[in-house]
N, C-alpha and C positions, 0 to 999 in steps of 0.2 A: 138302343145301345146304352141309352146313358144311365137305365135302371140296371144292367147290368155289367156295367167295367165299373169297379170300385172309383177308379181314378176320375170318373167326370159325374160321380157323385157329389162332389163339393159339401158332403156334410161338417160338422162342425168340428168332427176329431175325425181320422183317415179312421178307414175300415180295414187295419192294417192284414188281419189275420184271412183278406181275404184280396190282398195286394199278389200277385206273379207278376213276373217278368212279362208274361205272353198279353201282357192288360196293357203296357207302356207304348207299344209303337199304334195299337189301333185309337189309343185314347188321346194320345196325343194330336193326331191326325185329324180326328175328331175336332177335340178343341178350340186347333187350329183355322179351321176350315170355318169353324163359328165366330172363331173373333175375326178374321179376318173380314166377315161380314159384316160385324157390328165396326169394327175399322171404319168401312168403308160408306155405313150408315152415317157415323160419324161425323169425318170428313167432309158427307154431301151436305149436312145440314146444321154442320159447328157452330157456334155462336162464343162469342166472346165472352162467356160469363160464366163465373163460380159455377152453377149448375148446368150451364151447354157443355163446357169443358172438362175440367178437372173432375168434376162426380163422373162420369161418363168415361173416364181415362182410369182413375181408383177402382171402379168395376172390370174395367179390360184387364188391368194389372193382376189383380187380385184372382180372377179365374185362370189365367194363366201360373201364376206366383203358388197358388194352393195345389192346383196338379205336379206341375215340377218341382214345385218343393218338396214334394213328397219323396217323386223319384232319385231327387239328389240324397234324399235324406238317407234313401236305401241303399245308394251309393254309398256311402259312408259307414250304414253300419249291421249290413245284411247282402255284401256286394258278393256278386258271380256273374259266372262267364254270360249264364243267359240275360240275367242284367245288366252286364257290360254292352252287349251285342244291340240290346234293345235300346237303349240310351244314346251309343255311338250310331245308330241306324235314323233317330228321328231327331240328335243333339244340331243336326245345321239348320231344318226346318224354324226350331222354336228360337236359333241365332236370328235368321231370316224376318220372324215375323216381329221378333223386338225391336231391328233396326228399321223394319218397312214401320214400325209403331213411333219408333226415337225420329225418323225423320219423314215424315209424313208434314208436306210446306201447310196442308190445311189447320191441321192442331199450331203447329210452331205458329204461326201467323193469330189465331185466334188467344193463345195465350200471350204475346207481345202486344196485341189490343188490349188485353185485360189488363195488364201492368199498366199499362199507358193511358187507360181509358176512365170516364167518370166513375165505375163500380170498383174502382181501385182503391176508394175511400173507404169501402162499406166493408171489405175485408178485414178481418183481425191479422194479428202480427204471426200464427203460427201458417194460417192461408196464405199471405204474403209469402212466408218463407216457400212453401210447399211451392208457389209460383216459380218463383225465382229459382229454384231448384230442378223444378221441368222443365225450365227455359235451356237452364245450362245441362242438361242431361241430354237435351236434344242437339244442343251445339257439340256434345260430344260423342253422340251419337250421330253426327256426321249431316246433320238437315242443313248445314251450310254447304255440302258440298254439291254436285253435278256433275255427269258424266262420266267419263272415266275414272276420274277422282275417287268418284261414289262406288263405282262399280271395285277398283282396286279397295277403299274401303272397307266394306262392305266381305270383302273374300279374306281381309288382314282378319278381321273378327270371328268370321268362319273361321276360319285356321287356330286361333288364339284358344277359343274356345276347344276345340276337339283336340289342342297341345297340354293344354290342362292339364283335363281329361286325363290325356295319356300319362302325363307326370307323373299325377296321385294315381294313377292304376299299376306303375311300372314300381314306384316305392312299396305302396301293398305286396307285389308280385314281390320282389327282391327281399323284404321282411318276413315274409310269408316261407319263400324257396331255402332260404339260410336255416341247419339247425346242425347239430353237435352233440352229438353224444356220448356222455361220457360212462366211463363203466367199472372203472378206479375208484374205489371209496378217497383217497389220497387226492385224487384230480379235485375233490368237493371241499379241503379240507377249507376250513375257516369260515366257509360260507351258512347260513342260519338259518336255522329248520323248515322256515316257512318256504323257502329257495328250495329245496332239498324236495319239499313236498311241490311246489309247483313244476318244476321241472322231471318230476316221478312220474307226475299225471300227463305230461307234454309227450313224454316218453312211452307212457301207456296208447294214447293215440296215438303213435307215431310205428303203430305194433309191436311193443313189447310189453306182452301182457304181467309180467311179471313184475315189473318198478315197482318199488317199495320208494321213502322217504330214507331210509336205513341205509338198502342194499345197492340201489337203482334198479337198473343205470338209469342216466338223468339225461335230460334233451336241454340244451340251451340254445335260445332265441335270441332275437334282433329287437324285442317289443322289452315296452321301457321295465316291468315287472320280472324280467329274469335278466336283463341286461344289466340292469344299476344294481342291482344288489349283490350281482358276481361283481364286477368290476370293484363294489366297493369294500369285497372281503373275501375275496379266493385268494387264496395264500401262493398257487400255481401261478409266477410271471408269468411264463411263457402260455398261460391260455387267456390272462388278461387281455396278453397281446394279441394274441389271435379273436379275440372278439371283440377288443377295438376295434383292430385294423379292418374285421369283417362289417360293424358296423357304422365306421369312416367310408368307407368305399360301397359302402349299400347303393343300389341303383346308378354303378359309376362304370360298368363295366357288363360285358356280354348282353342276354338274350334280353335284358329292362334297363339298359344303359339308356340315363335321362342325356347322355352329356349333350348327343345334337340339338335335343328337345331345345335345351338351355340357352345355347346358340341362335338358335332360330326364333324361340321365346321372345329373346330381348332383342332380336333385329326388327321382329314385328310391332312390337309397342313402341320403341324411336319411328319405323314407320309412321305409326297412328298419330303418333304425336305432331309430328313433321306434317302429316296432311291437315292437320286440326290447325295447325300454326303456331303449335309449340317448338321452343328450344327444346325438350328433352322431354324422356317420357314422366322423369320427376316433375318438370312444371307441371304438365298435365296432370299429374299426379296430386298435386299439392294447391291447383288451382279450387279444389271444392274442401278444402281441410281447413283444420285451422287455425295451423300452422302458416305464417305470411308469405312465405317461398323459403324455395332450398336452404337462403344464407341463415334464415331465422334458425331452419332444422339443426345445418351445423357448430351456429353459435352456440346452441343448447349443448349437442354431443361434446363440442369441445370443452363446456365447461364442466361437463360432469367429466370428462376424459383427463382430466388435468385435478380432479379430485378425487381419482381411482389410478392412475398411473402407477405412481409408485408403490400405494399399497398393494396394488395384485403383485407388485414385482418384489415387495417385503414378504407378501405370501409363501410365493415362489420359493426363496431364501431362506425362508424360515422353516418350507417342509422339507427341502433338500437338508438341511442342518438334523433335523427333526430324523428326517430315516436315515440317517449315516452314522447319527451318535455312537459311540459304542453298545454293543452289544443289540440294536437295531435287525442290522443284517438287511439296509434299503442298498441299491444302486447306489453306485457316486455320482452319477447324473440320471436326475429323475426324467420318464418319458412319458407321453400322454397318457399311458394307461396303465402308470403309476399314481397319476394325482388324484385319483376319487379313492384308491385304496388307502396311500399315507392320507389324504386329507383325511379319512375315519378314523385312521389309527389317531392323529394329531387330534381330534376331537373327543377320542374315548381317553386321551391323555392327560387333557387340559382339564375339560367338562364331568369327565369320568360316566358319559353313557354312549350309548352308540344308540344311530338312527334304528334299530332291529331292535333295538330293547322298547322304543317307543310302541312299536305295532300292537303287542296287547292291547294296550290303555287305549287303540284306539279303532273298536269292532266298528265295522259303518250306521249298523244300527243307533250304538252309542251318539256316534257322532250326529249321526241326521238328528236326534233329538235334540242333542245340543245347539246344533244351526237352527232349526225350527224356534226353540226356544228364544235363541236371540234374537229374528226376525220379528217374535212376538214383544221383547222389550223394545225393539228399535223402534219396527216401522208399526206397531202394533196391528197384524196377523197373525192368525192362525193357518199353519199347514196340516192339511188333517189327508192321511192315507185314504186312496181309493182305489188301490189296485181290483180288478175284476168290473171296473166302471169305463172302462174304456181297451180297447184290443190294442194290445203291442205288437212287435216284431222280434222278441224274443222274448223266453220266460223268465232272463232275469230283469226285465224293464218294468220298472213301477210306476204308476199314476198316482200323485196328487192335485188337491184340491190348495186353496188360497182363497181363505175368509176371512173378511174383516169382523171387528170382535162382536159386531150385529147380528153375524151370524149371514153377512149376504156374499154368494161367491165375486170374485174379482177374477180370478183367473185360474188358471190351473197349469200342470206342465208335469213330462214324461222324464223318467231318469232313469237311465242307460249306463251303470255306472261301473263294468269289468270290461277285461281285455278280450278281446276275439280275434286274435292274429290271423286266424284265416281268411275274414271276412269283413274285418271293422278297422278303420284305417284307424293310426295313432293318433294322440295327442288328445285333446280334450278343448271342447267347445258346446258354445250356446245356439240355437238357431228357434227360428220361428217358426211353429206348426201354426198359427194363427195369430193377427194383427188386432189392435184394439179398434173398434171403426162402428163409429153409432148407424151408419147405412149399409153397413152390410151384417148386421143381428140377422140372430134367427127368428124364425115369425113366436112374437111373443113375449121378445127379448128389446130392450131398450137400445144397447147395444153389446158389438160381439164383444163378448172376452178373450181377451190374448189367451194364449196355450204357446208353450217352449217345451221346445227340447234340451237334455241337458245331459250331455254327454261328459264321462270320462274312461281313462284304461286302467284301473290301479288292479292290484292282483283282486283275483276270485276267489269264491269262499273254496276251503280245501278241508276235505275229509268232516264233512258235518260244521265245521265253525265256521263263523260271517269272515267275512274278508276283512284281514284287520291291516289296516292302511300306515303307511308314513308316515310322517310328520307335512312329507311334499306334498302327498297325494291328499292331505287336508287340508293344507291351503290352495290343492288346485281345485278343489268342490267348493270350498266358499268362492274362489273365483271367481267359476263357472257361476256358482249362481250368483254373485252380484249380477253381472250381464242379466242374469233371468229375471232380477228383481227390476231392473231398468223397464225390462218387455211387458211385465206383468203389473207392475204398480202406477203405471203408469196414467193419470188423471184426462189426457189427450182425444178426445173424442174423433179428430180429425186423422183417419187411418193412414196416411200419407206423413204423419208428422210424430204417433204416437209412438212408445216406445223408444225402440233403437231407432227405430227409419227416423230419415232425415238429421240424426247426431252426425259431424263432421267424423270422419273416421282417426282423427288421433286425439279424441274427445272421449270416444266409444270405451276406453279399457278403465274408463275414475273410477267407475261401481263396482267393477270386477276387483282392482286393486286395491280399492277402499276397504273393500269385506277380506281382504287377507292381513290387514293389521288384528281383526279380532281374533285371529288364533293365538298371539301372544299375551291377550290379556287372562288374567289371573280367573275372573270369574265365568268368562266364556269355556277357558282350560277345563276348569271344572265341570263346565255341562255339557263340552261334547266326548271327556275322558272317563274309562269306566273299563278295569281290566277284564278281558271275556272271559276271565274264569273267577273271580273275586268281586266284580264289580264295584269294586275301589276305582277312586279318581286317581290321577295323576300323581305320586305326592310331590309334595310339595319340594324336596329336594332337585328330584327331577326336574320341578319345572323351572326353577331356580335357575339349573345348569341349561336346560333349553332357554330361556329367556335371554343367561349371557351368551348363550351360542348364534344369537340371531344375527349378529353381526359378524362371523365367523368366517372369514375370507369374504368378506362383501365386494372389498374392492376387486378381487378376481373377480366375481359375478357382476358388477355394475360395468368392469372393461369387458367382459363378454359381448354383456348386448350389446355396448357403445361398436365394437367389433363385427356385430350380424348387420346392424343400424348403418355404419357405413360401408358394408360391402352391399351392401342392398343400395346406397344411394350412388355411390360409386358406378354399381351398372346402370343404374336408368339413368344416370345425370351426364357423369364422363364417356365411358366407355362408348365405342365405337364397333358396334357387334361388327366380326370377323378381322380383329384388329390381333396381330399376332400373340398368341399365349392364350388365346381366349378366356371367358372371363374367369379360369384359374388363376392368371396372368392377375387379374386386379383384383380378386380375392387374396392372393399373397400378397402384393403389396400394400392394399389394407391391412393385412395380417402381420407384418413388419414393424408396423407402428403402434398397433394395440393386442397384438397376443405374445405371451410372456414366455411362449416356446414357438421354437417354427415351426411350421406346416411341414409335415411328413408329406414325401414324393408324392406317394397316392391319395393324399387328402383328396377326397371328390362330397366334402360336406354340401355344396350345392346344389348335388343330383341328390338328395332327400331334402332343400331345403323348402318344403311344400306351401311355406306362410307366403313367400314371395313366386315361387314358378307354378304353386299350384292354389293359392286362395289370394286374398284381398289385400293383402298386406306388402304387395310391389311398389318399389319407392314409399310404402308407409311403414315398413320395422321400427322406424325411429319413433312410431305411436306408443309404443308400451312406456317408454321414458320421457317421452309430452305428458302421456295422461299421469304418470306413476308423481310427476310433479304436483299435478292438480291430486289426485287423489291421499297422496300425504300430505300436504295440504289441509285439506279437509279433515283429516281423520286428526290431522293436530286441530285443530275446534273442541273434540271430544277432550281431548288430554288438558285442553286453556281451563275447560268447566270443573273438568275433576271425573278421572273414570272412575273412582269411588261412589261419589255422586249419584245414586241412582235415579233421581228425580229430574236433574239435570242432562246425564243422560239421555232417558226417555224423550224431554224435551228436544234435544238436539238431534236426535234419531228422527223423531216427528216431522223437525226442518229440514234436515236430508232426504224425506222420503217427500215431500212437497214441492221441493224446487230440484234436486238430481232426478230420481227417479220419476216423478209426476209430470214433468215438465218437457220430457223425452228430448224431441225436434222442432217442437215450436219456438224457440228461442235461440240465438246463437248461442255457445257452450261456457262463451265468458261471461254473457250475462247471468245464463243459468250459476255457473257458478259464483260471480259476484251475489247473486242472491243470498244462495247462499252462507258466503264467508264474509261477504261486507264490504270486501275487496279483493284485491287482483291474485292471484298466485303467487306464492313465492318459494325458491328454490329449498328452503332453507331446513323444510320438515322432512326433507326427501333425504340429506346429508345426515341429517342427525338421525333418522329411523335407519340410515346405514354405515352407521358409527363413520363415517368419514365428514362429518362439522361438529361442531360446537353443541354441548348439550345445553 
């Protein structure tokens, strides 16, 4: 069986082009049925030591982790009904064999000997952590409990799991089921060519073979590449509003309504928590972060909340003024799905460009060169193309390589970087097709090389030219790959600790956040700008006017999150699932104190909000503004030496890639970053990179 189901293959890259649906439930079965022996091997004959325990635990992990990681992977970005089917069919088994794995008393008990015992000396500090870390993973995997306890447990997890699941499969559905079409040259008026031509092609799948960019008709979507660019220049109010409101209320209503999901979501995790011996599901939450507990969380949010209040509320007041001027022609009271159109207009007024004018200058071709390039001054790599050296799962995903300037590989990772509304959920993220780990190389190999995935949605190439991106959609690929550079450059020989594994999770976004201040600098502009038909840079006016644009309604965007950040803490911390208004009810109250309009009747922004009901980010939202501290921060180090400086520079690039990136999870994330910057974080680069402190 195992030479032929790709999935219990375990080779070094998935054998993707040879992955089906009909390969998940027998392989998984499979799997299963194998580790549960080695479990039980285990178990009979554990010993309390580095190599009885922990290596023998990092291989169960790891055969498990590499098959399903796969299948989740396809979940995300090649999903269908026969993969839904096969996932939902064998997703409680592999729930089952984690927790019979998280609390099994023979492992729990041999690694509390280890901690406690004389070979506790002989351990290094990133082995220590890795300990300490599967001690508490099993206490929260419930190996303190017994009986009923366990048993209700145990089915909370079950449940939790296949609730997910459902979440992100009912948002795809509802994304997916929503479209529009229009067939009014007039309905299009304002909106910019690229729009015109993506939503032509949407149109043509959608069976009308006819669509032109010119004539139509056009199809409008739910997905971020035809959503943001109407909203932020269809001249037609009344369809703004209609794909607001269609994409405010996504998965909030009928046949993919998350709402009970949501309900029932956060009754089970206060559950989990409560049997664990938590206050809330935020303690539990916040007990392996780190972050000190809740009060530390909200000290933070309050103090950036009181450094964005007003400004988002000067915002406000200044776009309302802005569209009513004379001869204007805005609303006399702006509404939701006014503020992305005036907020463009107010930026092509002040700055004198618009976000559509940026898209030339920035083909992805262009850019990846430019990101490459920079990686090669920072952290000194080379990224070199290897597509056709490894099988994808679709034919716009590319393979690179990552070589040091020796010329020896380090790692390598897949790029997935267009929208798939049918098939490929939104947003954009990093994950792991393979961990760094010297025991589990290939025969020949010293040890394995990490491999990532690096997923984004930005629009796709249309009528022969590369897909030419944002300004957003280029800070969200350096994002993404900061994250990738953390997985990949990582020095950590201990697979348990390299990389991303074992960084606290409001630790986890510094790399990502870090690599989005070098989109505003002047010589980076230059290397990843280059018009698709000119291949001219940026000029220099332009980036001028982008440059002062960066802080351009900041304070609305920093009360945003501060906004997702406590309604997300709000429900795991206060809230009382089935407590009247459900957590609408304390989403709007939150939303009374930090959004600068009210919530419309049918707001259901919860039933998509997938970071907290459907991924890792419950009771952690407030991570993006912990790490966004640390990681400006740090990026103020470069600006102390001189971003002129190229030598300087380079060197300080070097130390970022030695102690953030290199140092993964073997070190707590303050010391890693005291290393570092010398000393502690401080608020103070994070105010000024968005124009609300002191320059």
């Amino acid at each position: 069986m195992s030479s032929e189901n790709p999935l219990l293959s375990q080779t070094s890259l998935p054998r993707f082009s040879a992955i089906e649906a009909a390969h998940v439930e027998p392989a998984m079965r499979v799997l299963i049925a194998e580790l549960r022996d080695s479990l039980a091997e285990l178990e009979a004959g554990v010993e309390p030591t580095w190599t009885g325990v922990v290596i023998p635990l990092e291989s169960l992990g790891d055969r498990l982790g590499w098959a399903w990681g796969v299948v989740g992977h396809l979940m995300g970005v090649r999903n269908s009904d026969d993969l839904r089917s096969a996932y939902e069919r064998v997703q409680p088994e592999v729930v089952r064999f984690a927790l019979d794995q998280g609390q099994s008393r023979p492992v729990y008990t041999a690694l509390k000997a280890l901690r406690g015992g004389a070979g506790w000396a002989d351990l290094d500090e990133a082995q220590r952590r890795i300990v300490d870390s599967m001690l508490r993973e099993a206490e929260h995997s419930g190996v303190g409990l017994a009986g009923p306890e366990r048993e209700r447990f145990n089915a909370v997890q079950e449940e939790l799991a296949r609730l997910t699941t459902d979440f992100n499969n009912h948002v795809l559905d509802a994304t997916r089921a929503w479209s529009l079409v229009l067939h009014d040259k007039a309905e299009m008026e304002g909106t910019p060519e690229s729009l015109r031509a993506l939503c032509a092609e949407a149109a043509r799948e959608k069976g009308h073979p006819e669509a032109t960019p010119e004539a139509g008709p056009w199809a409008l979507g739910l997905d971020a590449p035809r959503l943001v660019p109407f909203l932020e220049n269809a001249e037609r109010r009344d369809l703004r509003e209609r794909l607001y409101r269609a994409y405010l209320s996504r998965a909030g209503a009928g046949e993919f309504d998350n709402t009970p999901l949501i309900e029932r979501i956060l009754a089970l995790r206060a559950e989990e928590a409560d049997l664990l011996g938590y206050g809330s599901y935020a303690e539990l939450s916040l007990s392996s972060k780190m972050a000190p507990g809740v009060a530390a969380v909200h000290d933070l949010l309050e103090s950036l909340r009181g450094a964005s209040f007003d400004a988002a509320h000067a915002d406000l007041a200044e776009l309302q003024v802005f569209a009513t001027r004379p001869g204007a022609g805005g609303p006399e009271e702006l509404c939701h799905w006014d503020i992305a159109y005036w907020s463009e207009r107010l930026r092509e007024n002040r700055f004198a460009y618009s976000e559509e004018e940026l898209r030339p200058y920035f083909p992805l071709p262009r850019v990846l060169e430019g990101l490459f390039s920079l990686s090669r001054e920072l952290f000194g790599v080379r990224i070199v193309a290897a597509d056709g050296e490894a099988e994808v799962w679709h034919p716009d995903v590319r393979f690179f390589r990552v070589m040091e300037e020796t010329g020896e590989e380090v790692a390598a990772f897949f790029l997935d970087p267009f929208s798939r509304p049918g098939e490929k959920r939104g947003g954009a993220w990093m994950d792991e097709c393979a961990g760094r780990s010297r025991r589990l190389a290939d025969p020949g190999e010293s040890v394995r090389k990490p491999v990532a995935y690096l997923v984004c949605n930005q629009a796709p190439p249309i009528s022969g030219r590369p897909s030419l991106m944002s300004f957003d959609e280029v800070t969200t690929l350096f994002h993404e790959f900061g994250h990738g550079l953390q997985h990949m450059l990582t020095r950590v020989e201990e697979g348990l600790a390299s990389g991303i594994r074992n960084v606290e999770w409001d630790a986890v976004e510094l790399p990502s956040q870090f690599m989005e201040n070098w989109c505003y600098q002047p010589g980076t502009l230059s290397e990843i700008s280059g018009h698709v038909d000119t291949g001219a840079p940026l000029p220099e006016d332009l980036f001028a006017k982008l440059s002062a644009a960066r802080t351009f309604r900041a304070g609305s965007d920093m009360l945003r999150q501060i906004y997702f950040s406590l309604t997300d803490l709000a429900l795991h911390h206060e809230y009382q699932p089935g407590s009247k208004g459900g957590a609408f009810a304390v989403q709007r109250q939150v939303a009374e104190r930090n959004a600068v309009l009210p919530l419309l009747p049918e707001d259901r922004f919860l039933c998509s909000f997938g970071h907290i009901f459907g991924g890792g980010y419950a009771a952690g939202y407030y991570s993006y503004k912990w790490a966004e501290v640390l990681s400006a921060d740090a990026f103020g180090a470069f600006e102390e030496v001189g971003l002129k400086d190229a030598q300087a520079v380079k060197a300080m690039g070097r130390r970022f890639r030695e102690t953030v990136l290199a140092r993964g999870g073997s070190q707590p994330p303050m010391e890693v970053f005291h290393a570092f910057r010398g000393r502690e974080p401080r608020v103070d680069a994070l105010l000024r990179h968005s124009g609300l402190g002191a320059e």
